[in-house]
N, C-alpha and C positions, 0 to 999 in steps of 0.2 A: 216232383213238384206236387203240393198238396192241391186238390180238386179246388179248394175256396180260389186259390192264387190262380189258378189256370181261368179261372172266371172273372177274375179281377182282371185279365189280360185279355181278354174276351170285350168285356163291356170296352176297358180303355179303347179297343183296333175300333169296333163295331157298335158303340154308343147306344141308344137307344131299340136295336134291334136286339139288342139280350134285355127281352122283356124283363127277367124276373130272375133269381139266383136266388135257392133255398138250401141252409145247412141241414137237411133233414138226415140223420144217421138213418141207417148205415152207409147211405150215397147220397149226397148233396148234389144237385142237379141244379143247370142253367134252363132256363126258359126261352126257346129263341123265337125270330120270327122264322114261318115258315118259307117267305122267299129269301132269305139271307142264310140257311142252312149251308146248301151245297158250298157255299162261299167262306160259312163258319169254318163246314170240316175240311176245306182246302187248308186254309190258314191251319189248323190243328194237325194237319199232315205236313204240311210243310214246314214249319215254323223248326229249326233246329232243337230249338230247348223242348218242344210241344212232341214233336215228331211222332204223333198218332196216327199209328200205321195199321190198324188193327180193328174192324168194326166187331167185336165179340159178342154185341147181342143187338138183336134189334125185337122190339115189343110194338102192341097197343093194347090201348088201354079205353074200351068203349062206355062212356059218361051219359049220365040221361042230356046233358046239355051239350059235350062238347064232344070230340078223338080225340086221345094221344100218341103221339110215337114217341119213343125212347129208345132212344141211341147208345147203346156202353159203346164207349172207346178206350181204346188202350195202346199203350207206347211199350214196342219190346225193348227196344233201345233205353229208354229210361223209366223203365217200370214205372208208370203211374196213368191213372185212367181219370177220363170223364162222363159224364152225365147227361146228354142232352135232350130236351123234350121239344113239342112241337105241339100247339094248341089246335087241334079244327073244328071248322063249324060241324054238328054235327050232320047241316043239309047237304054239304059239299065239303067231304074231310079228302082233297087232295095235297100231297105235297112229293117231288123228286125224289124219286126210291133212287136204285140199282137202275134201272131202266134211261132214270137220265144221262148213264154213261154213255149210252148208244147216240150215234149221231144224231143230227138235227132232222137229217131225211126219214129214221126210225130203222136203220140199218146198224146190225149189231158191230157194237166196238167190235176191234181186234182182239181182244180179250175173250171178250162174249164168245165171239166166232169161233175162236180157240177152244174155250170149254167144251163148247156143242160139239164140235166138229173131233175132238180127242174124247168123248163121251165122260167127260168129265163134272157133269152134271149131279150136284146130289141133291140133298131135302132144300126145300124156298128157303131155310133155316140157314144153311151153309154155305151154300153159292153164292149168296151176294156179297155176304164179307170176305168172302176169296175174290173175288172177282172185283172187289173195290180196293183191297189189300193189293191185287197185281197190278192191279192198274196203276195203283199208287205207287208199287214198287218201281213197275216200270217208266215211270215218267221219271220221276226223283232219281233212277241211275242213267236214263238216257241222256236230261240236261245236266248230268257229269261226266257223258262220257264212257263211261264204264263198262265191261264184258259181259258177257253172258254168265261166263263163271260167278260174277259179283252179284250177277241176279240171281242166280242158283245159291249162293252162299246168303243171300238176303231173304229167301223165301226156308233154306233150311233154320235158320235162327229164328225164325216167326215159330217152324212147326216142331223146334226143339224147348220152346220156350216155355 
């Protein structure tokens, strides 16, 4: 699915929380709001036709006025990726990293714990999009169901891809 249409499906779910969608080559990027984010990229993980399983870059971008984050996504399952930023005030530029995977008490996911604890930690660079990538994985084959095997055959297609 082309980035434009993936955004076109963005606004329709999410209305007015996709501030802004620009065709700007060589990536067209949506503008969202930053408390609707973690919500956007559920939907973009889940979403059968969307199934953006893959956070492959995370950036900012520091403005005399404002932050950005920039988000690449990508779908290994149907090859195609999106764009998403996230505007902050420059006085207070917070917004739900990797870190809101962890529960609400600030106790690290099972995931998390996983990493640490098998020393599986690498660059700030690479860990969170694994660690959001499994999580994702894991949620999407536990509410089907599914073996361990299916999760090992889901994480090798990710890293053969």
């Amino acid at each position: 699915m082309e980035p434009l249409r993936i955004y076109e499906r963005l606004k329709e779910r999410f209305g007015e929380r996709v501030l802004e969608t620009v065709e700007k080559k060589p990536d067209p990027f949506a503008v969202v709001d930053p408390e609707a984010l973690a919500e956007i990229c559920r939907y973009l993980c889940d979403d059968p036709e969307l199934a953006m399983d893959c956070l492959s870059n995370e950036t900012g971008a520091d403005y005399k006025d404002h932050v950005e984050v920039v988000y690449h996504l990508f779908s290994y399952s149907r090859r195609h990726g999106a764009v998403l930023k996230v505007k902050l005030p420059r006085e207070e530029p917070r917004v739900t990293t990797v870190e809101g995977i962890a529960g609400s008490d600030g106790e690290l996911s099972a995931v998390q714990a996983a990493f640490r604890d098998s020393h599986g930690l690498q660059c700030g660079f690479c860990t969170p999009g694994f660690i959001v990538s499994v999580t994702a994985f894991g949620t999407a084959l536990a509410a089907t169901a599914r073996s361990s095997a299916d999760f090992s055959a889901a994480l090798n297609s990710s890293l053969d891809a």
